[in-house]
MMTF fields as JSON, N, C-alpha, C and O atoms, coordinates in Angstrom:
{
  "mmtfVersion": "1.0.0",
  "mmtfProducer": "UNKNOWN",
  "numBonds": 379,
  "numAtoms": 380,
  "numGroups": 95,
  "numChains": 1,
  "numModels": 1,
  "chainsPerModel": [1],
  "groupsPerChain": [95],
  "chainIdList": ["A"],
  "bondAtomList": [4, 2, 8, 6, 12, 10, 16, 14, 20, 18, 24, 22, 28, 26, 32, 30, 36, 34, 40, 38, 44, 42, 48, 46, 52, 50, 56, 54, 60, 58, 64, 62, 68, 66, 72, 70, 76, 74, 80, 78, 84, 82, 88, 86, 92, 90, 96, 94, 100, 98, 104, 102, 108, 106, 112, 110, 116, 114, 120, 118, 124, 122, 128, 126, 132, 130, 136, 134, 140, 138, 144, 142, 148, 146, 152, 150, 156, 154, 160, 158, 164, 162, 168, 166, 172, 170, 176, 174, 180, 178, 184, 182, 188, 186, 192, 190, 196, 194, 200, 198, 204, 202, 208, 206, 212, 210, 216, 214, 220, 218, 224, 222, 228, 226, 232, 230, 236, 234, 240, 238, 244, 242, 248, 246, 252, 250, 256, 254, 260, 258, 264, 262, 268, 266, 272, 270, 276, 274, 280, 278, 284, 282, 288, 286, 292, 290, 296, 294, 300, 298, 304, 302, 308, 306, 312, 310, 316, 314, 320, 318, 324, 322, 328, 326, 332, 330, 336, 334, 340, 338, 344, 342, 348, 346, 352, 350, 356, 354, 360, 358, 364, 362, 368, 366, 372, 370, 376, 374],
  "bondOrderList": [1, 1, 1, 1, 1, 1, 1, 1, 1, 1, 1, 1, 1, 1, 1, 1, 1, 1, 1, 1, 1, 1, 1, 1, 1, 1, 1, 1, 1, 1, 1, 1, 1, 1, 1, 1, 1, 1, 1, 1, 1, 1, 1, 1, 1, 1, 1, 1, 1, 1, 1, 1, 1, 1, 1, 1, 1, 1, 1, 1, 1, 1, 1, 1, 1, 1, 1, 1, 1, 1, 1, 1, 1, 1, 1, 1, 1, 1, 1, 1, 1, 1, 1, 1, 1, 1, 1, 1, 1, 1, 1, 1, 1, 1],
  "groupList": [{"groupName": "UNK", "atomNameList": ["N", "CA", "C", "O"], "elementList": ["N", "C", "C", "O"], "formalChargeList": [0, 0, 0, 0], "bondAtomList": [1, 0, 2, 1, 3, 2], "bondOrderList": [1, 1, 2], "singleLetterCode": "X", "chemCompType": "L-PEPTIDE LINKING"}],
  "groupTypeList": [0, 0, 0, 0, 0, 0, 0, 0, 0, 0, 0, 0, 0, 0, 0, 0, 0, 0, 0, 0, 0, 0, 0, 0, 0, 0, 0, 0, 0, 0, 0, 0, 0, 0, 0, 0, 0, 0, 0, 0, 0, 0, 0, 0, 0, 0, 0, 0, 0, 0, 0, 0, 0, 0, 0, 0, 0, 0, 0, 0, 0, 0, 0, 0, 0, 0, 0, 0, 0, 0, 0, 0, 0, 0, 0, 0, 0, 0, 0, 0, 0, 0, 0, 0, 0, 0, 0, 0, 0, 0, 0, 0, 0, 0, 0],
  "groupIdList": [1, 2, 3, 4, 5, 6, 7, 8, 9, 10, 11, 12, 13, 14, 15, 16, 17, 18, 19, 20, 21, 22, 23, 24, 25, 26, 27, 28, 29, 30, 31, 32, 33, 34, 35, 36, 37, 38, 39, 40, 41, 42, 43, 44, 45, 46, 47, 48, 49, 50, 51, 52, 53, 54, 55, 56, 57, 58, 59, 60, 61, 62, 63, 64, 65, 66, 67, 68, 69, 70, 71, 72, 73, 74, 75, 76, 77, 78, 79, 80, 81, 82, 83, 84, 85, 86, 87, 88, 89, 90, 91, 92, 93, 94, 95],
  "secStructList": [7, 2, 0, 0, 0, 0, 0, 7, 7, 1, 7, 1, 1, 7, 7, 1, 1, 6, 6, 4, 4, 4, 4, 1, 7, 1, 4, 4, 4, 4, 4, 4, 6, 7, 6, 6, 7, 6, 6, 6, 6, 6, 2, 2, 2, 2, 2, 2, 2, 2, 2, 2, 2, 2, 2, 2, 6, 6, 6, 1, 7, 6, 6, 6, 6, 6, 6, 6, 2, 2, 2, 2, 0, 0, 0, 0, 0, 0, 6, 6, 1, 6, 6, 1, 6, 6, 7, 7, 1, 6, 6, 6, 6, 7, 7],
  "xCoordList": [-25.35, -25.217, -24.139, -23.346, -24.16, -22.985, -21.617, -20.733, -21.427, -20.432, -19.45, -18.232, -20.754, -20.607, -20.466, -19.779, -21.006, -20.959, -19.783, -19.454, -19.301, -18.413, -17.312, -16.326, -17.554, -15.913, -15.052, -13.838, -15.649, -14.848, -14.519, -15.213, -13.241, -12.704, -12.161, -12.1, -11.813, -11.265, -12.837, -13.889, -12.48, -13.577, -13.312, -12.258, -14.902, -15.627, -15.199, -15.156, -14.802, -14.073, -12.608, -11.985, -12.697, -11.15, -11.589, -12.615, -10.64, -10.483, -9.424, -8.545, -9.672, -8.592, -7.975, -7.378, -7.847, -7.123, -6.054, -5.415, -5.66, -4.708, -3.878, -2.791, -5.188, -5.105, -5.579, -5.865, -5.796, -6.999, -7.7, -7.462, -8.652, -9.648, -9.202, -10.158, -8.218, -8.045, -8.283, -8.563, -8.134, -8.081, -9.394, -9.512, -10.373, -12.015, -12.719, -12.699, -13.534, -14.802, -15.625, -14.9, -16.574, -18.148, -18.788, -19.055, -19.183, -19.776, -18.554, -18.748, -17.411, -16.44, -16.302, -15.223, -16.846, -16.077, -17.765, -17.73, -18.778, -20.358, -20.037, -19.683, -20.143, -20.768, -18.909, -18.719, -17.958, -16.367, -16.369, -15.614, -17.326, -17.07, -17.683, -17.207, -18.685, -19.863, -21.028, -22.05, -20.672, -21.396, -22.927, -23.137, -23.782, -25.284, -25.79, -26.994, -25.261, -26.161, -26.951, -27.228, -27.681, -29.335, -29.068, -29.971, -27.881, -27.677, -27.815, -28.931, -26.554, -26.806, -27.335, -27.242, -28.077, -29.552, -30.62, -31.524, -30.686, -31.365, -30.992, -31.753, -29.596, -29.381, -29.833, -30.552, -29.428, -29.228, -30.851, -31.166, -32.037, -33.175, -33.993, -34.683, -33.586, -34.244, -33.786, -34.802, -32.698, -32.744, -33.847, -34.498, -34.094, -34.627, -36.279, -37.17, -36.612, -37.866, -38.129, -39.253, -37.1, -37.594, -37.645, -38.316, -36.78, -37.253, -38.225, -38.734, -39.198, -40.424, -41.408, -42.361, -40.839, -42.292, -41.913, -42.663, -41.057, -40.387, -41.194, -41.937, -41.165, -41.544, -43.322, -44.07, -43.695, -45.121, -45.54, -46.287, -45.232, -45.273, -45.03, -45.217, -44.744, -44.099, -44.893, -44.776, -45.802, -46.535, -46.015, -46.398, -44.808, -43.512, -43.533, -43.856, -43.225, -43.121, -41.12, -40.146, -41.045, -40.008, -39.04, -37.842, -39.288, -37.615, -37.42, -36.536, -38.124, -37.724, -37.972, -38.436, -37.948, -37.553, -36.57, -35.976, -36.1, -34.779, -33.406, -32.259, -33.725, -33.229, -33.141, -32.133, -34.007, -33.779, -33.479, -32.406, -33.898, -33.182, -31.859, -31.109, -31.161, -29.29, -28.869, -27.743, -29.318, -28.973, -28.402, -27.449, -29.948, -30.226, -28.89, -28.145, -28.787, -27.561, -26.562, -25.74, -26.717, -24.855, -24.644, -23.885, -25.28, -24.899, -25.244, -24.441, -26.334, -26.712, -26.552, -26.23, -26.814, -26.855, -25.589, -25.373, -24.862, -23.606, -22.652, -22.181, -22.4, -21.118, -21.436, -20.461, -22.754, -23.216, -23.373, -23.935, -22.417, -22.292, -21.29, -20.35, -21.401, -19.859, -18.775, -17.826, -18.867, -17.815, -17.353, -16.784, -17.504, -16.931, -16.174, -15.665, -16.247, -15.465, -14.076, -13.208, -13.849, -12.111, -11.747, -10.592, -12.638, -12.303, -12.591, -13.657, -10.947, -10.991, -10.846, -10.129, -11.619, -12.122, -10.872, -10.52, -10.245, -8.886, -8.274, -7.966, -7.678, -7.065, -7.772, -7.282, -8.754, -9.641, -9.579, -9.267, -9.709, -9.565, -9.148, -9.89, -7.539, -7.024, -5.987, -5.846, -5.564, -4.417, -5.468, -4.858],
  "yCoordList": [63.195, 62.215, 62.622, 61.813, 63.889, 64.537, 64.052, 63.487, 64.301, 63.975, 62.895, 62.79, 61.904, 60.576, 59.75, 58.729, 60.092, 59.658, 60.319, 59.748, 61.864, 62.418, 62.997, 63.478, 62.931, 63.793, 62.649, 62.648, 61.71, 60.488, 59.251, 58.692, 59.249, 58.348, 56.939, 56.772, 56.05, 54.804, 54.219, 54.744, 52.497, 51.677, 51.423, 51.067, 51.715, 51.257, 50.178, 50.146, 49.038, 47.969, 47.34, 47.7, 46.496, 45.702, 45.394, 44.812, 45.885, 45.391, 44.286, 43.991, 43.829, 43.026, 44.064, 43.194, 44.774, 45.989, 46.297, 46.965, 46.05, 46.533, 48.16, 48.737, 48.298, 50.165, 51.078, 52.134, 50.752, 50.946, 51.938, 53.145, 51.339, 52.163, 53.263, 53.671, 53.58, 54.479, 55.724, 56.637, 55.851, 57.294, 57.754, 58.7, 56.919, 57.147, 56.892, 56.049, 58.016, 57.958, 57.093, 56.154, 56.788, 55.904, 55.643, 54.473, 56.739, 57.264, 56.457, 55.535, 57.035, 56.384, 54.683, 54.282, 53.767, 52.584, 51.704, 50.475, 52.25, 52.177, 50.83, 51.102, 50.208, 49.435, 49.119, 48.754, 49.344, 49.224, 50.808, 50.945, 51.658, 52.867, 52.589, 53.228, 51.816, 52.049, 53.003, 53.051, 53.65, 54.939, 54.14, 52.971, 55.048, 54.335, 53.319, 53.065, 52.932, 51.509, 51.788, 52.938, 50.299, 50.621, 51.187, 51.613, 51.094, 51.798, 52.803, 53.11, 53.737, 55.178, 56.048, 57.243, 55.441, 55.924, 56.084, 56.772, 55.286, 55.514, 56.443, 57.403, 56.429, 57.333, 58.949, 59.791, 59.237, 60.318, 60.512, 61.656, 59.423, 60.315, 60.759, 61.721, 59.782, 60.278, 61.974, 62.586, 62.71, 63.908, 64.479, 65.464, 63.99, 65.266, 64.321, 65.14, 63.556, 63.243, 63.95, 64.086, 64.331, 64.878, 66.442, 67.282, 66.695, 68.413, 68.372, 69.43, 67.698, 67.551, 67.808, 68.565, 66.971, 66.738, 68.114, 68.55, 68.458, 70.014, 71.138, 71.728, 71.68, 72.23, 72.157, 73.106, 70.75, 70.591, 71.345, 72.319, 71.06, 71.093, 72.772, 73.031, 73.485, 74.613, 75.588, 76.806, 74.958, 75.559, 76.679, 77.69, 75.615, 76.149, 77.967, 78.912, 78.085, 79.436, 79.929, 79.27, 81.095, 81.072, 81.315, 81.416, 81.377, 81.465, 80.774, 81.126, 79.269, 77.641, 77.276, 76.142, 77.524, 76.815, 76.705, 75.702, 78.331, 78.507, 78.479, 78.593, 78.302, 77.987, 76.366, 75.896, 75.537, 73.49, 73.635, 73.053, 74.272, 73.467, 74.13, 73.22, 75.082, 75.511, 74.686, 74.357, 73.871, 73.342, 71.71, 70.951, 71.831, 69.959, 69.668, 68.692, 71.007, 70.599, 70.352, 69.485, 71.773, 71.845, 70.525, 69.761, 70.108, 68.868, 67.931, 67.114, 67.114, 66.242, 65.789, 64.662, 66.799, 65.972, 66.416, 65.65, 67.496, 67.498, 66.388, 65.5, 66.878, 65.264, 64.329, 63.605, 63.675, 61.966, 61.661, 60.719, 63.216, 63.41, 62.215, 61.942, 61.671, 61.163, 61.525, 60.799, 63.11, 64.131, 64.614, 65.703, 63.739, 64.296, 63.364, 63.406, 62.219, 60.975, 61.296, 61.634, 61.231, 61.22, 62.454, 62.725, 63.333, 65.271, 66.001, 66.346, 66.275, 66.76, 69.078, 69.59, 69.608, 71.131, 71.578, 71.105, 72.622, 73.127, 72.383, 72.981, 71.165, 70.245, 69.84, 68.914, 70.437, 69.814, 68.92, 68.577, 67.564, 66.55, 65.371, 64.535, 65.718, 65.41, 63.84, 62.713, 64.376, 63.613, 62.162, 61.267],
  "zCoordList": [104.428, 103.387, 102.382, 101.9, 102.105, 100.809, 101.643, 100.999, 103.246, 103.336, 103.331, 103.19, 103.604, 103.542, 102.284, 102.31, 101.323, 100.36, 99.019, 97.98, 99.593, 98.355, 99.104, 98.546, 101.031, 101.315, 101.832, 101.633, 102.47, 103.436, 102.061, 101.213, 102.402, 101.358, 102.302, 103.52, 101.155, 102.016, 102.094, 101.729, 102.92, 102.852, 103.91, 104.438, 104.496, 105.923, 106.862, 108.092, 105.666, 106.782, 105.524, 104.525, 106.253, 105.419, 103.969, 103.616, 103.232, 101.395, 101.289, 102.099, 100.28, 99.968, 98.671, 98.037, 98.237, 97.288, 97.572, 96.758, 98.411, 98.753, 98.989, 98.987, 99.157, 99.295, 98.758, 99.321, 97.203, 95.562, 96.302, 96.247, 97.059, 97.5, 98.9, 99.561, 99.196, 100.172, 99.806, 100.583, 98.026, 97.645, 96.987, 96.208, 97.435, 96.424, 97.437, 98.334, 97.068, 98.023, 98.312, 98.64, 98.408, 98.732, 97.665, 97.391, 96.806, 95.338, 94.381, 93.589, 94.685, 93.428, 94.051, 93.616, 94.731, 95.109, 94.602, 94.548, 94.352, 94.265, 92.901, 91.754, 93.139, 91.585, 90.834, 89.673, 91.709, 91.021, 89.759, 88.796, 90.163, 89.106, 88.076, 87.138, 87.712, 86.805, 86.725, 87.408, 85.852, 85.421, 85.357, 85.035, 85.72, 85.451, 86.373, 86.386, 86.869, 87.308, 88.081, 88.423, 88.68, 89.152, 90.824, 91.543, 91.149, 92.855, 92.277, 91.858, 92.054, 91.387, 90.904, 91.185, 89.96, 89.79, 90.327, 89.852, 91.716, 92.647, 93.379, 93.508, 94.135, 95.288, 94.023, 94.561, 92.588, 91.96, 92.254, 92.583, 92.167, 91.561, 93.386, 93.723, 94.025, 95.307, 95.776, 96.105, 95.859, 96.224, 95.004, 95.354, 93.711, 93.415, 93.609, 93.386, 93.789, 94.399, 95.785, 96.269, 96.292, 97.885, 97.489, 98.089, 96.323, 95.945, 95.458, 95.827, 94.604, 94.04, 95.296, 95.481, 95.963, 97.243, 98.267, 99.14, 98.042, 99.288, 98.691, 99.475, 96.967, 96.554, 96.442, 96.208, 96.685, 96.438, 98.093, 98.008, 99.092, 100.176, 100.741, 101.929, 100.087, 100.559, 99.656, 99.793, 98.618, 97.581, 96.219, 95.631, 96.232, 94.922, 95.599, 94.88, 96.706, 97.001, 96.396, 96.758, 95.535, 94.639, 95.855, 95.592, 96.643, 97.73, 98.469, 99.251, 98.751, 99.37, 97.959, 98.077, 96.807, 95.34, 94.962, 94.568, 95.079, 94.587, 95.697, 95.265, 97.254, 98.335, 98.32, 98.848, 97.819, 97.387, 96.442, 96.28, 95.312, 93.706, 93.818, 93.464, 94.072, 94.363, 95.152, 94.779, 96.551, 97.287, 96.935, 97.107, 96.227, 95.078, 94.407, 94.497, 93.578, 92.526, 92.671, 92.377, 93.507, 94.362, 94.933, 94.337, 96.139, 96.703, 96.286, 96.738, 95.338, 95.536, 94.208, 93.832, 93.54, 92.121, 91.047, 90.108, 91.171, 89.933, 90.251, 89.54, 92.345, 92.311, 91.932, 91.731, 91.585, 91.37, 89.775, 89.217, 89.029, 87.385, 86.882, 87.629, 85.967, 85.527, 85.099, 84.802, 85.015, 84.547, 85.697, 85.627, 87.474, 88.4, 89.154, 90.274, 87.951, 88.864, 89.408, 88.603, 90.46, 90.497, 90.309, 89.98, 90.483, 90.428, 91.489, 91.998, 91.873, 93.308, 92.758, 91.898, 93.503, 93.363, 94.197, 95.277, 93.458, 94.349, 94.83, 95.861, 94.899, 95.311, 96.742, 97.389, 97.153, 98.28, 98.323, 97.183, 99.294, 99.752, 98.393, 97.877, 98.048, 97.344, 97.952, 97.479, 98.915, 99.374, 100.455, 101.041]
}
């Protein structure tokens, strides 16, 4: 899903943009780049609903806690920040 949603850029089928969207991801094309809205907030709260229920399930044992909540952040929840719109890490999948 991280890859799909924050490494593959461009749109799935034909735009009329005229290209706009070749250089933004899935996440950045969501809602035309509205911070907040009710998609986003969904896809943001479901990973950490599935760490809630991982951790309930595993009996908050501290090394599948701290093995999902590093995992949570890293992937799932800093890119879906609004301080990461349009911010490519080392020029990684820049071009």
């Amino acid at each position: 899903m991280y890859r799909l949603l924050h490494w593959e850029k461009g749109s799935p089928y034909e735009t009329l943009d005229q290209g706009e969207s070749r250089v933004l991801t899935q996440w950045e094309q969501f809602d035309d780049g509205e911070q907040f809205s009710p998609t986003k907030k969904f896809l943001l709260v479901v990973p950490i609903v599935l760490f809630l229920l991982a951790s309930f399930y595993t009996e908050y044992d501290p090394l599948h806690c701290f093995i999902n909540a590093s995992s949570m952040i890293v992937l799932a929840v800093l890119p879906k920040l609004p301080q990461f719109y349009r911010v490519r890490f080392f020029g990684i999948n820049r071009w």
